[in-house]
N, C-alpha and C positions, 0 to 999 in steps of 0.2 A: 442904506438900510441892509443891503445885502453883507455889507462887510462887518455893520455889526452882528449878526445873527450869526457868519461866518467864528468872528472873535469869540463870541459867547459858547457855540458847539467848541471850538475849540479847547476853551477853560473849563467847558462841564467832562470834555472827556481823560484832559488832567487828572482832575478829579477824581473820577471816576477809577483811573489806573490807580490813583494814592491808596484811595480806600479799599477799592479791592488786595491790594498788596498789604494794608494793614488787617485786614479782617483773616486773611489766609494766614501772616505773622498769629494774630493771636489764636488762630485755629486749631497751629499747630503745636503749640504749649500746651492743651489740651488734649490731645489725639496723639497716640503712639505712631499708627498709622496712617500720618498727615506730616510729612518734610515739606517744606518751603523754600528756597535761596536764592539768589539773585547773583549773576555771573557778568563781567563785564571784564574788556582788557584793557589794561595799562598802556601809554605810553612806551614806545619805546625807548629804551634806556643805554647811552653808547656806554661803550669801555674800548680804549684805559682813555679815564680822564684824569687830563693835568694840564698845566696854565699854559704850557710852550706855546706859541707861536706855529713852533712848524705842523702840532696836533690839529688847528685848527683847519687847515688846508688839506687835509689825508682823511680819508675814507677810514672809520669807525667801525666796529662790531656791533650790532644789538644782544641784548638781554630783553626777551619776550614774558610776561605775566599776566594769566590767566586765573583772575581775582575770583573765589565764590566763597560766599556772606550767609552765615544759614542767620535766617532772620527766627529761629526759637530758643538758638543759644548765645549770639551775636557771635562766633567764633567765625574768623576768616581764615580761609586756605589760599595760599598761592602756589599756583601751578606754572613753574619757570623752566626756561631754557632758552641756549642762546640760539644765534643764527647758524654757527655750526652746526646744527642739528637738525633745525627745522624751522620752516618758515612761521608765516603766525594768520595763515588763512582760514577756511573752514572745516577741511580738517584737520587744524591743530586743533582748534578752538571744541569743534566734536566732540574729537580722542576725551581732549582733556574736563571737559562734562562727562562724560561716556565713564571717567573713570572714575570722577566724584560721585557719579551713583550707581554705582557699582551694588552696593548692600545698601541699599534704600527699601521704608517702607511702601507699604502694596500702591500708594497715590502721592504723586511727586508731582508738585508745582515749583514752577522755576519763572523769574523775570530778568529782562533784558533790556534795553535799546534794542530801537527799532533799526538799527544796521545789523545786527546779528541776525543770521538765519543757518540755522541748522540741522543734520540729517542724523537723528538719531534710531536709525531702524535698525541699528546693531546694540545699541540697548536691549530693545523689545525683543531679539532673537536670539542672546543668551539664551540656556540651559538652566541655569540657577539663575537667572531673574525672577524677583519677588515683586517685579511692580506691576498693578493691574493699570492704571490711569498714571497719566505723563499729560501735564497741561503748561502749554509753554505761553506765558501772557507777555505784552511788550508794552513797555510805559510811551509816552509821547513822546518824539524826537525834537528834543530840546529843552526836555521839561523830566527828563528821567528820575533826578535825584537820586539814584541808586546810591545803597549803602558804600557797593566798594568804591565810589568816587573818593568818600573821606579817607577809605583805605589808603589811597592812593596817593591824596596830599601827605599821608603821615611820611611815605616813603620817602617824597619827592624833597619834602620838609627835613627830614633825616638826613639825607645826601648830602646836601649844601653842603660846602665849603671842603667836601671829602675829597681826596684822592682815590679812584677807583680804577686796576687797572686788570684785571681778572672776573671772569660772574663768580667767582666765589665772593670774590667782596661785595658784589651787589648784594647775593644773596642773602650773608651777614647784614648789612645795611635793611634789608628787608625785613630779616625777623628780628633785629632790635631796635626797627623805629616804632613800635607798639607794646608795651609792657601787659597793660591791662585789656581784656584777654591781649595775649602775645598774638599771633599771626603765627598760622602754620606753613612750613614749607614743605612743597614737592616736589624735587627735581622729576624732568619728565625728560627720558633717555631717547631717542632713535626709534626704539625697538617699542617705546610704547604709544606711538601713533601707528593710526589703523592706517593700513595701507600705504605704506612707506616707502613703497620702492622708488616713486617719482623722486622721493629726500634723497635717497642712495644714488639717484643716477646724475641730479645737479649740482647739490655738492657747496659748497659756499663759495662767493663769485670775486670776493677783494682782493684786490693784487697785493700781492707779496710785498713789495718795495714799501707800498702805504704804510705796513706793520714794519718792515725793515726799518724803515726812516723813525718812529718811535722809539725804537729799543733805544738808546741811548738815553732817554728818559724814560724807561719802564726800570725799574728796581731790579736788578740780576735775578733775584729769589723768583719772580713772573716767568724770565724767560724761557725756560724750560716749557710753559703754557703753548708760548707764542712759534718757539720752535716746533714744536709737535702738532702747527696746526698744518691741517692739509687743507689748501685755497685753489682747488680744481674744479672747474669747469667740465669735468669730465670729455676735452676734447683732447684728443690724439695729441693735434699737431700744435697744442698751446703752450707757448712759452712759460709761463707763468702757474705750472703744475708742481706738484709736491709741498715736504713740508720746509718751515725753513731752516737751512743752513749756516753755518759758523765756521770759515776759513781759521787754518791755524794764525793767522796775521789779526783775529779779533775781526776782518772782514764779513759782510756778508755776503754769502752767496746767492744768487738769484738762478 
């Protein structure tokens, strides 16, 4: 008895998130001063991919995406960047809300999954904030249905069969797997996460040799990417600091 009555509050409170989410959607087609959107993140996405063999065994880069859906116009923003930059915790995930409403009407509702949780009190203590109400609703974990889910298969849909060995091709890949509205992109740089000094001081962690041993199957036109990245640890005595190197023999140096 117990487990159904359990099942049943569980289905009403389903429910109960859809329709709230749909009542706020059409609220705010109506109300200048009524935004809606729903924010969730992507998968992460390696690069460079390609069929070899030896790719399969070596440590990859991520491409992070941080999807928001305004549910009054259906238009999606994607907030990217890779692991070079920054990780994809909570505040990236923040920064990156923080800057989507940035010029928001005076009462902003937002939905999520229930993993997300966020500290948005540098919203509220901007100087030109225009918002009076910020209401952060969370749908059922496991029953989200959030808009940017479908975003997300278009992407993942898109990719297949690609060769990706740079995030600008993600990126590309990103805003031309949706035609109608398109999918807007926003690289999100170092400098635009709040509070960044912990990014500056770790630094991105993959050993060099991992990206050494690809180049041979990355397309020469990339390498210049791969050479310019810096894979430090920020420690003194690590081997495995700086960016990568190119012996005149076409060797690599580590």
């Amino acid at each position: 008895m117990q487990s159904k009555v359990k099942h049943e509050l569980h289905l009403r409170k389903i429910e109960c998130a859809r329709t709230s989410m749909k009542i706020d959607a059409n609220k705010s087609k109506n109300d200048n001063d009524f935004y809606v959107f729903t924010f969730d993140m992507a998968k992460s996405f390696t690069f460079p991919i390609n069929t070899t063999s030896v790719a399969y065994y070596k440590r990859n880069i991520y491409v992070y995406n941080l999807g928001c859906h305004e549910l009054t116009t259906g238009l999606a923003l994607m907030y990217v960047w890779d692991e070079t930059i920054a990780s994809r915790g909570l505040q990236e995930v923040s920064s990156c809300v923080i800057k989507h409403n940035e010029t928001r009407p005076s009462r902003l509702n937002m939905y999520s999954d229930t993993c997300t949780a966020l500290s948005l009190l540098k919203l509220g203590q901007k100087e030109d904030n225009t918002i009076d109400i910020i209401e952060h609703k969370f749908m059922v974990s496991g029953h989200s249905y959030l808009l940017n889910d479908a975003d997300f298969v278009s992407i993942e849909t898109y990719s297949r069969g690609k060769k990706i060995y740079v995030p600008d091709e993600w990126y590309s890949v990103t805003v031309y797997s949706q035609k109608k509205p398109e999918f807007h992109l926003i690289k999100v740089a170092m400098q635009g996460f709040k509070s960044s000094k912990h990014l500056e001081d770790t630094g991105y962690t993959t050993e060099k040799r991992d990206i050494s041993d690809l180049l041979p199957f990355i397309p020469p036109i990339h390498h210049s990417y791969f050479h310019n990245l810096l894979t430090t640890v920020d420690h003194a005595d690590s081997e495995d600091v700086g960016p990568l190197t190119e012996g005149e023999d076409g060797s690599r140096n580590e």
